[in-house]
C-alpha positions as CSV (number, residue, x, y, z in Angstrom):
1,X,9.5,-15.1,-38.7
2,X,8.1,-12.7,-36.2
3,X,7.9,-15.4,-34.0
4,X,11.4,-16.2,-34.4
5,X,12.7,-12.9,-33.9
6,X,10.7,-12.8,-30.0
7,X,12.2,-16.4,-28.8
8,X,15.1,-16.4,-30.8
9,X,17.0,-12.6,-31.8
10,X,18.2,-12.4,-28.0
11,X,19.9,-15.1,-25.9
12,X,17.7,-16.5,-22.7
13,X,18.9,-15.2,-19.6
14,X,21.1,-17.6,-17.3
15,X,20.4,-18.5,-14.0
16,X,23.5,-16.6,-12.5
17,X,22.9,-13.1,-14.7
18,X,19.2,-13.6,-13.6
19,X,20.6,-13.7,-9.7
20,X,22.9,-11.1,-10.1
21,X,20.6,-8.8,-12.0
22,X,18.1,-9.8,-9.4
23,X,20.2,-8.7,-6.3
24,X,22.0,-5.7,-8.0
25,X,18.7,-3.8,-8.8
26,X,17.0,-4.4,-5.3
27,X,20.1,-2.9,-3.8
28,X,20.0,0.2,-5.8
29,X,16.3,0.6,-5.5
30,X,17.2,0.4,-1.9
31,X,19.8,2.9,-2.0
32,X,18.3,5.1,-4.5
33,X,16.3,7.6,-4.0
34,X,13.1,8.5,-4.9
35,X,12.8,4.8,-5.1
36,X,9.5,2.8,-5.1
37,X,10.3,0.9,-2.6
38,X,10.5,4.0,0.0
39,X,7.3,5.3,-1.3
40,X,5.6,4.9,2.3
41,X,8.2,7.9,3.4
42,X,7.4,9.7,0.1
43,X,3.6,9.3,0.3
44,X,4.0,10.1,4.1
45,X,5.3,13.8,3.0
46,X,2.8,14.4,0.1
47,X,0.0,16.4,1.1
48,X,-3.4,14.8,-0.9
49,X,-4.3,18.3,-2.1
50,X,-1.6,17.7,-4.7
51,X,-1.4,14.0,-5.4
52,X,-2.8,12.8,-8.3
53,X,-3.5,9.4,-9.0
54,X,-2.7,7.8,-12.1
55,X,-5.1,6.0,-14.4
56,X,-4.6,2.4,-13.3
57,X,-5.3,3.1,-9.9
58,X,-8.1,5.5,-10.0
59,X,-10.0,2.5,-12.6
60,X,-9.4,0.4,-9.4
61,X,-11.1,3.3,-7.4
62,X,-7.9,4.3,-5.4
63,X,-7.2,8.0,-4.7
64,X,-4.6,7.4,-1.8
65,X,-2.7,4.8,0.1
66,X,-2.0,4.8,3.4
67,X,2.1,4.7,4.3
68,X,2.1,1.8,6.6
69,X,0.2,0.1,3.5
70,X,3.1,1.2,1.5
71,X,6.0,-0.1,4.1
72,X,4.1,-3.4,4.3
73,X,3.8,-3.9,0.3
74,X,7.5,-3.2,-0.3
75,X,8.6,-5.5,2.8
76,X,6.7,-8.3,1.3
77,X,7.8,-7.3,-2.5
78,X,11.6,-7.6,-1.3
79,X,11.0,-11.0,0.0
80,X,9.5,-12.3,-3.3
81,X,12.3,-10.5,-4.7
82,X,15.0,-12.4,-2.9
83,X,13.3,-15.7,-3.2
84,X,13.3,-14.3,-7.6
85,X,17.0,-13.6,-7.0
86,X,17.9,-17.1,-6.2
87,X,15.5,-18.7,-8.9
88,X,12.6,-20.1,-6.2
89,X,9.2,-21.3,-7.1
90,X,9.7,-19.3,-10.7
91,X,8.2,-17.9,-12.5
92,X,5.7,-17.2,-9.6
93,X,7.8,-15.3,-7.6
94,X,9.6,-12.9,-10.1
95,X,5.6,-12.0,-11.1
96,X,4.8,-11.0,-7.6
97,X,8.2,-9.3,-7.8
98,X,7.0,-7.6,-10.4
99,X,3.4,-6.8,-9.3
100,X,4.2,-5.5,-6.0
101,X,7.2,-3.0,-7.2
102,X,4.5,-1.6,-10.4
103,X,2.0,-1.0,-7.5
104,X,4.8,0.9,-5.7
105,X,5.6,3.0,-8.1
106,X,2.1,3.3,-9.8
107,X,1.3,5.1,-6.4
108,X,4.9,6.5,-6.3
109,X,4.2,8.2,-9.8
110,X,1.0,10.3,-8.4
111,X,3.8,12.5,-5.9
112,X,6.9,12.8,-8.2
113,X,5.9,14.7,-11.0
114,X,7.1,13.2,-14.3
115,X,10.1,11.8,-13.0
116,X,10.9,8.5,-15.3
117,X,14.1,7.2,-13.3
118,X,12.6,3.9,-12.5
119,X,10.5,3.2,-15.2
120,X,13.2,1.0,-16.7
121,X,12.8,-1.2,-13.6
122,X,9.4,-2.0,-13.9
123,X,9.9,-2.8,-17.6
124,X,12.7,-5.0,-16.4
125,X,10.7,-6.8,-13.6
126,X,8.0,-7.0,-16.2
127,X,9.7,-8.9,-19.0
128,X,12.0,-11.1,-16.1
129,X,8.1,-12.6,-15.4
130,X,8.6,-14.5,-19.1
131,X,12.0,-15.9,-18.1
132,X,12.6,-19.0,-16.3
133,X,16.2,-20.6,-15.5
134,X,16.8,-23.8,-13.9
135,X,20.7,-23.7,-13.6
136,X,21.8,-21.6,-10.6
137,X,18.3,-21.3,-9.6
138,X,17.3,-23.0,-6.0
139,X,14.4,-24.7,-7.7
140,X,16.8,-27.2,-9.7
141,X,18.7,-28.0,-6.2
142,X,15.5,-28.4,-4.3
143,X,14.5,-30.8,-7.1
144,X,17.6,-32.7,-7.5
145,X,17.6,-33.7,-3.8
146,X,14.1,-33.7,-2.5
147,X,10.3,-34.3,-4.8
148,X,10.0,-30.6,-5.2
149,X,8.4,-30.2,-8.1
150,X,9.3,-28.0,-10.8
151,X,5.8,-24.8,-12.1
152,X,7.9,-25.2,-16.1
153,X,9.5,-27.8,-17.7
154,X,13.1,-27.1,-18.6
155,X,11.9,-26.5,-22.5
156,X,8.9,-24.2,-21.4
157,X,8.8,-21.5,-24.2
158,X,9.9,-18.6,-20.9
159,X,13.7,-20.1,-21.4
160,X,13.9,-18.4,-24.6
161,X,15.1,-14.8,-25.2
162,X,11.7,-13.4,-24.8
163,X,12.4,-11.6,-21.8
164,X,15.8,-9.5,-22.8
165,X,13.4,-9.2,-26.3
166,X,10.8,-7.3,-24.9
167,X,13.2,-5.6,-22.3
168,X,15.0,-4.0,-25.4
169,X,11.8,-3.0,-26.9
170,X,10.8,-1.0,-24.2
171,X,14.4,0.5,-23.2
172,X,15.0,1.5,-26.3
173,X,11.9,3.1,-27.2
174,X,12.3,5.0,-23.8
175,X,15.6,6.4,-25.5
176,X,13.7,7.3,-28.7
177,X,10.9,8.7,-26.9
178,X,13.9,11.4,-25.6
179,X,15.1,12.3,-28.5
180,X,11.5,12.8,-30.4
181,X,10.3,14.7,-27.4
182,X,13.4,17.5,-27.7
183,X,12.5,17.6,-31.3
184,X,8.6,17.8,-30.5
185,X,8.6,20.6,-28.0
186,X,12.2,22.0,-28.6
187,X,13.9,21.6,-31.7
188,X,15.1,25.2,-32.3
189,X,17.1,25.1,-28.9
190,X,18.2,21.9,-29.2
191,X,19.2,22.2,-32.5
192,X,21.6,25.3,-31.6
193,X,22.1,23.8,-28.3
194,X,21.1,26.7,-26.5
195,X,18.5,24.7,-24.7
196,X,21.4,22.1,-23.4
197,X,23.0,24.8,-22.2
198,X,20.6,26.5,-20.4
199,X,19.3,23.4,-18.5
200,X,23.3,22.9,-17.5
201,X,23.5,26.6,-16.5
202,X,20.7,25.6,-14.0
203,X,22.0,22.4,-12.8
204,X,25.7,23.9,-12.3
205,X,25.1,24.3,-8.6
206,X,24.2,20.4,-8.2
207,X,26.6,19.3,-10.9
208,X,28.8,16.2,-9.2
209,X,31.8,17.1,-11.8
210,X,31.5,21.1,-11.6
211,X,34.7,21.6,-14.3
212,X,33.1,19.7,-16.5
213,X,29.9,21.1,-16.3
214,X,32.0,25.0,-16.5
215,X,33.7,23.7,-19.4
216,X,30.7,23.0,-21.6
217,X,28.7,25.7,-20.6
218,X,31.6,27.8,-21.4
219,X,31.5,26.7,-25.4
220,X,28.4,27.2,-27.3
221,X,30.6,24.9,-30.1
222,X,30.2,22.3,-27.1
223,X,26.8,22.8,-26.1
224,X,25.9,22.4,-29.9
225,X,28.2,19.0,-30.0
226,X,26.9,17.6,-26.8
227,X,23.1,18.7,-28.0
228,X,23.7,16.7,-31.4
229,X,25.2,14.0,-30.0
230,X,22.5,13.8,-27.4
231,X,20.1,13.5,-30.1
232,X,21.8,11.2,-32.4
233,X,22.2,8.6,-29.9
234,X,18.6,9.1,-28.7
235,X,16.9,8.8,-32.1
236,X,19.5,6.5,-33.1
237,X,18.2,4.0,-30.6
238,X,15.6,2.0,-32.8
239,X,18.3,0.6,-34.7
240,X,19.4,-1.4,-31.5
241,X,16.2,-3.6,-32.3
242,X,16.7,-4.1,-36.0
243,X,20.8,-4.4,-35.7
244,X,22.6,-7.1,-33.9
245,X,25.9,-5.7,-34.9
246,X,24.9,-1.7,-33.7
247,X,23.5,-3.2,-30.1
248,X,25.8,-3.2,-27.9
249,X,27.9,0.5,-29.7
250,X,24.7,2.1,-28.7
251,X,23.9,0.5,-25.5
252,X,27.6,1.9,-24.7
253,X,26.3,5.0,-26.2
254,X,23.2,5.2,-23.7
255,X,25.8,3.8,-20.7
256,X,27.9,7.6,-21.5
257,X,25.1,9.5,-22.2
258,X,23.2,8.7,-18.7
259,X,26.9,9.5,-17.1
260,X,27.3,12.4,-18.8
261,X,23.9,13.5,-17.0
262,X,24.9,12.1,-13.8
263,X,28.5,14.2,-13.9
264,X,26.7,17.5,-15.0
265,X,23.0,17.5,-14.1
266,X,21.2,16.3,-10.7
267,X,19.5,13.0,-12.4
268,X,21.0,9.7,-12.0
269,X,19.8,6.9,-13.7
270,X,21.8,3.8,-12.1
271,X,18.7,1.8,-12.5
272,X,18.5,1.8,-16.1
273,X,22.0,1.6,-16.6
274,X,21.8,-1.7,-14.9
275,X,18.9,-2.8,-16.7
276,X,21.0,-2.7,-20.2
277,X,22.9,-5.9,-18.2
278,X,19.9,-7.9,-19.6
279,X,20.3,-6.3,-23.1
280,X,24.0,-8.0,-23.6
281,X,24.6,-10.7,-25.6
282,X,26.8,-12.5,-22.5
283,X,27.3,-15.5,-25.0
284,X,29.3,-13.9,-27.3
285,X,31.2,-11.5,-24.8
286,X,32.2,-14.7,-22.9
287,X,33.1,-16.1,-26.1
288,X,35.4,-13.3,-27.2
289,X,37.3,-14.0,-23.8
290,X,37.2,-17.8,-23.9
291,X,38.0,-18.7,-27.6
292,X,34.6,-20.5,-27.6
293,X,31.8,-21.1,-30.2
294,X,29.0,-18.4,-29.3
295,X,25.4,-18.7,-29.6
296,X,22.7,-20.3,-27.9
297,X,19.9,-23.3,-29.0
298,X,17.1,-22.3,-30.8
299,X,13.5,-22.4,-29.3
300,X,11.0,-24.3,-31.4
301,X,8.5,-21.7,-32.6
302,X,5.5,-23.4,-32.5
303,X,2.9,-23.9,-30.1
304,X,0.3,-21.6,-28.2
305,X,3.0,-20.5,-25.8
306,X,4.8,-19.4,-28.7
307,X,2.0,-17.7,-30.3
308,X,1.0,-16.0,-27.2
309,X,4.5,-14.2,-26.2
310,X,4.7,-13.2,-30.1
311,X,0.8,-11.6,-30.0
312,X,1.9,-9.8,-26.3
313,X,5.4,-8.3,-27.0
314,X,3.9,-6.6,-30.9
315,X,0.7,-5.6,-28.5
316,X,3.7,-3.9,-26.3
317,X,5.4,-2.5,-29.3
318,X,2.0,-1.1,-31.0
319,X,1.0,0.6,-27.5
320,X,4.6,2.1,-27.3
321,X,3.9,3.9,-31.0
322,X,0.6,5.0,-29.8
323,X,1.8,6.6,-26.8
324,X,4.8,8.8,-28.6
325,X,2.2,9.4,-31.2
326,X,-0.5,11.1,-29.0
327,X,2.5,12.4,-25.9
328,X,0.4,10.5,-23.5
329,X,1.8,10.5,-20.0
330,X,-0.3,7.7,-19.1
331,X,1.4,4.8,-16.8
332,X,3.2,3.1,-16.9
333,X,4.3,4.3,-19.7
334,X,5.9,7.8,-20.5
335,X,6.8,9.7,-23.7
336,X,9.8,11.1,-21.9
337,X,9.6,15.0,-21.7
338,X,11.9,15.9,-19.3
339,X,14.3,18.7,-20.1
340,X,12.4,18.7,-23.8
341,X,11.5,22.9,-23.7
342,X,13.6,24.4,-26.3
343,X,14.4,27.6,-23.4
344,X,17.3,29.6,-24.7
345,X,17.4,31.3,-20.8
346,X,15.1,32.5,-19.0
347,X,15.0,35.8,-19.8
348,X,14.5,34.8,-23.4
349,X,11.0,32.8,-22.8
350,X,8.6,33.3,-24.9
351,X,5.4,34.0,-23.0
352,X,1.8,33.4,-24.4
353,X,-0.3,36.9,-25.0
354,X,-3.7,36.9,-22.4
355,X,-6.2,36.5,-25.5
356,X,-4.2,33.1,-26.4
357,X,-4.9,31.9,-22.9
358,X,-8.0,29.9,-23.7
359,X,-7.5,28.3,-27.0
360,X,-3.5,26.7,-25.4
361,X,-5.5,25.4,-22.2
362,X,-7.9,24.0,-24.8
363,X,-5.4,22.4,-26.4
364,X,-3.4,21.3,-23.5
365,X,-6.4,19.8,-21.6
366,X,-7.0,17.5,-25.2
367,X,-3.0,16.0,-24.8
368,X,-1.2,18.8,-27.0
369,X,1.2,19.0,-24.0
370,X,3.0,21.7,-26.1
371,X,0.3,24.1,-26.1
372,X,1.5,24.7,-22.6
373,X,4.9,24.4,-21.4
374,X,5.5,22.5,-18.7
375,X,8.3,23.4,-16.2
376,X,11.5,21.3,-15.6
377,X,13.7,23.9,-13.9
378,X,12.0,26.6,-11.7
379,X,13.0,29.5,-14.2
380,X,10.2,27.8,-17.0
381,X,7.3,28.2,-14.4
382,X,4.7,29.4,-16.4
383,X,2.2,29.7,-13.7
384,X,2.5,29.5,-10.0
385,X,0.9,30.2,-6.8
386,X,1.5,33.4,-5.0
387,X,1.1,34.8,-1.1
388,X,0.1,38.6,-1.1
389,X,1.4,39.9,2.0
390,X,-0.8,41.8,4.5
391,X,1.3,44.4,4.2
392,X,0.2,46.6,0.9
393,X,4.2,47.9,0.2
394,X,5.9,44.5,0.4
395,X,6.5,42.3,-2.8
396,X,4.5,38.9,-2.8
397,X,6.5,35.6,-3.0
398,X,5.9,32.6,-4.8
399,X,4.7,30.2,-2.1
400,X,7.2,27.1,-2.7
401,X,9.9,29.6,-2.2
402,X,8.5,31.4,0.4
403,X,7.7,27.8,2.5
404,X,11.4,26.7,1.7
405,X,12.6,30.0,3.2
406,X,10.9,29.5,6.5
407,X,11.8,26.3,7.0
408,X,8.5,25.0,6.2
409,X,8.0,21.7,5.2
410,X,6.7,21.9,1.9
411,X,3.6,19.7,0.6
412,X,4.6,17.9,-1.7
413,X,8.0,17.4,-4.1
414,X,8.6,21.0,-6.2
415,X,8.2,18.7,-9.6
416,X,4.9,17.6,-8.3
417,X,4.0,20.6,-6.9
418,X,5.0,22.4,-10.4
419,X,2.7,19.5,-12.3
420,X,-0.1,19.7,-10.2
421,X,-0.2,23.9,-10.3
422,X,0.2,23.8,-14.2
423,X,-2.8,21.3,-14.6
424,X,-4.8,23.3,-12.2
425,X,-4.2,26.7,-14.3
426,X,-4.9,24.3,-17.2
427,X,-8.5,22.8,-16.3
428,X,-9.1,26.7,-14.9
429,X,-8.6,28.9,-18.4
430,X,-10.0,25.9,-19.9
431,X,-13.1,26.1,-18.3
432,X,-14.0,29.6,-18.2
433,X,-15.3,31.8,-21.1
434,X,-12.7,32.6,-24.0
435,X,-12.5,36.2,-22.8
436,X,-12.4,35.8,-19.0
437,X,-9.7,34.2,-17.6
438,X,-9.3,36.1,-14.7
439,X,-10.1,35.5,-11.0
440,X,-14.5,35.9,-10.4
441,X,-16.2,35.9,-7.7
442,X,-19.5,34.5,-9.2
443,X,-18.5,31.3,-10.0
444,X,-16.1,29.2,-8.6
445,X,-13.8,27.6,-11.0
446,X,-11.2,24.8,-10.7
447,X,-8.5,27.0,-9.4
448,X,-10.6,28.8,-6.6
449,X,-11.6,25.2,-5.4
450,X,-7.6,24.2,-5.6
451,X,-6.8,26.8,-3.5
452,X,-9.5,26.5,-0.8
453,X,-7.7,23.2,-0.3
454,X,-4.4,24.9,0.0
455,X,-5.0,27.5,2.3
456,X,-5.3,24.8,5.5
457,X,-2.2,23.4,4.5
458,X,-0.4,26.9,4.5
459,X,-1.6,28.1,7.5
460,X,-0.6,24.9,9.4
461,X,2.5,24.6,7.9
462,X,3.8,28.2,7.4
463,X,5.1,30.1,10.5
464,X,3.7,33.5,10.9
465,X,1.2,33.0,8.0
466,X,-0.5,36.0,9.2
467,X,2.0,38.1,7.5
468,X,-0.2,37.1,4.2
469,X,-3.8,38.0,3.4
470,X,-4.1,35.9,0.4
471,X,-3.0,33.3,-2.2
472,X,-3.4,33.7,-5.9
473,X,-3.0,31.4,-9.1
474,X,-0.8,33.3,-11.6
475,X,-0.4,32.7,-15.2
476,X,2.1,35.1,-16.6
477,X,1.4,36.5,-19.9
478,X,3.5,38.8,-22.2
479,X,1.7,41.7,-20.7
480,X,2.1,40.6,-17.1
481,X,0.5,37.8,-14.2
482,X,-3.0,36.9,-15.1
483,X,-4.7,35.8,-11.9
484,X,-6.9,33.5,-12.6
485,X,-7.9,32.4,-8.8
486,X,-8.0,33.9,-5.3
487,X,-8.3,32.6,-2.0
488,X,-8.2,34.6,1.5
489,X,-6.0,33.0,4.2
490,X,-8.9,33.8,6.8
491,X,-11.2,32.0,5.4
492,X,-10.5,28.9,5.7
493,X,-9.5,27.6,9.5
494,X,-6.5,25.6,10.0
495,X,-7.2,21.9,10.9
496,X,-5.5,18.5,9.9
497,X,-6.4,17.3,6.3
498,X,-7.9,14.6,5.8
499,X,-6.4,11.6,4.7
């Protein structure tokens, strides 16, 4: 049975919906941006200081790759890709499609924060590796006219609905995932929609539809509707896998929720809203149109290949349960925080007391992510680095900002830059004694190392730096900043860093 449902609950994907899938998503990955495919001009402006390599590639011993690395990977991934469009040499060429993009954006994912926008294409180009279609394709023409041979017969077990199978698993989890981790981290705000209409307020000045965006805001009745139906259609997602008849409601229910982001907050998520193309049952849509008899031929169930695709897609499902379970961030795989804080505004956050310090970076350096609250907007900084001016009666500035306002080029994106400062702060309180979080001299901590590595970066990059004696690590507390790390701007002389 559970064999059954893998080959058989979704139709196999067509030669011509694999090409246009196929050639749709490479243009948007070209167009969009960040995009894996431009990581070599992403990596190119991220300082290593604060890039953080993800698991997979740090088991394969890479910390950092160089850009023209990068440009040459993603030319040669686009060409695989177009020879995948047009159904060459399969299912060879739509794995390479699919190994070159996941390297992309495994190194994309160490300079973008927790930015999830394109996870949905490497779940796509991951589950298109189990499909093979012969019609349209330029294998069957290069076969019916010349002794090219064929890698799959025509009734290999990768022309069954395996593919869109698995693809729905993992979409629709990433949906769930949403909704569990407003409810995790948020519910109170989200339940009132307060939190909804906080992170509107603060997208308002990058929203594409700006009345719309004023006319929810404006209505706590329509925060609260918005944030409830946000959350119904989120949790709601799961029953896309067990319901035939609720599928495609809620994949139209996705389709308006990601444009109602798009028209009122700053993320776009074109690539997954092409991805759900794979999720459709085109049989039965056609046959609505055409009068026809719907449905597609069963795929014998037996057999090793059989077997295998069953064992790999409930490995897939049993690692996507264990990854909401324990919030790990680890990729490819995300539990989807984004926008999950509960913040009513940000004069209304709740900040931790000094004495509770220790025991949340405890628990935040063992995966409790909500132990310590993790930044989505600049108002929810929690912790941040600061310049002190040379000058005792002027204010210090945070030193994003303060790069931003002289035309600086920063080091890295602010949602990386935000990550990388909170996980700093977090392995700092962490290791220091329960009472002493603060700044010492005696002992150099995580944070005091962190910086050392900054302060190059500042003084080549910040004009007039000598305006500013030092840079401090900040954790603010309910009784005011906590500096829990110090470096001098002298100190250090300014020099390329390495790379």
């Amino acid at each position: 049975m559970i064999t059954h449902w893998w080959l058989n609950e979704m139709p196999p994907i067509p030669g011509i919906l694999r090409a246009v899938f196929y050639a749709g998503l490479l243009v948007i990955c070209l167009v969009d941006q960040p995009s894996p495919l431009h990581s070599a001009k992403i990596i190119a402006k991220t300082e290593p200081a604060f890039y953080t390599p993800v698991g997979v590639l740090r088991l394969l011993r890479i910390r950092w790759v160089r850009p023209w690395v990068l440009a040459l990977v993603a030319k040669l991934t686009v060409a695989v890709w177009i020879a995948a469009a047009v159904g060459f040499l399969q299912p060879v060429t739509g794995v390479l499609t699919f190994v070159g993009f996941a390297f992309l954006h495994a190194v994309n994912a160490g300079a973008l924060g927790s930015n999830h926008s394109t996870h949905s294409a490497v779940y796509a180009l991951l589950s298109m590796s189990f499909s093979v279609s012969y019609d349209f394709s330029l294998d069957r023409l290069l076969a019916q006219h010349t002794a090219w041979p064929r890698l799959l017969s025509e009734d290999s077990v990768l022309t069954s609905g395996f593919a869109p199978a698995l693809l729905l698993i993992l979409l629709a989890y990433t949906m769930f995932a949403g909704g569990a981790a407003k409810v995790r981290y948020g519910w109170s705000g989200w339940r009132d929609g307060s939190a909804l209409r906080f992170y509107l307020s603060e997208s308002a000045p990058v929203a594409r539809w700006p009345w719309l965006s004023r006319l929810v805001t404006g209505s706590p009745a329509l925060c609260r509707l918005a944030a409830w139906g946000t959350l119904v259609i989120e949790l709601g997602s799961v029953a896309a896998v067990f319901s035939h008849q609720a599928r495609l409601p809620l994949i139209l229910c996705w389709v308006g929720l990601h444009l109602g982001i798009l028209c009122m907050m700053m993320p776009a998520y074109w690539v997954q809203m092409w991805c759900y193309l794979l999720l459709l049952d085109w049989p039965r849509l056609v046959s609505l149109v055409t009068g026809g008899e719907p449905g597609h031929p069963a795929v014998p169930e037996g057999g090793a290949g059989a077997m295998t695709l069953a064992v790999l897609g409930c490995l897939t499902a049993a690692a996507l349960v264990y990854i909401l379970v324990t919030e790990s961030e680890q990729w490819p795989f995300t539990s989807v925080p984004m926008y999950s804080n509960g913040t009513r505004s940000a004069d209304r956050i709740v900040l931790p007391g000094r004495a509770e310090l220790h025991s949340r970076a405890v628990r935040a350096a063992r995966g409790r992510h909500g132990a310590w609250q993790r930044p989505w907007v600049d108002q929810e900084y929690m912790e941040d680095i600061w310049a002190l001016p040379a000058d005792d009666g002027a204010r210090p500035q945070r030193l994003f900002h303060l790069l931003h306002e002289r035309g600086a080029t920063p080091p890295v994106r602010w949602s990386q830059y935000a990550k990388v400062v909170r996980e700093v702060a977090v392995e700092d309180v962490a290791a220091k004694p329960a009472d002493r979080p603060e700044h010492t001299s005696a002992q150099e901590y995580p944070a005091a190392r962190f910086l050392r590595e900054v302060v190059p970066l500042v003084r080549n990059a910040l004009p007039g730096w000598e305006q500013y004696r030092a840079l401090e690590l900040i954790c603010r507390t309910e009784c005011g900043g906590v500096v829990i790390a110090r470096a001098e701007l002298a100190d250090v002389p300014a020099e390329e860093p390495a790379r």
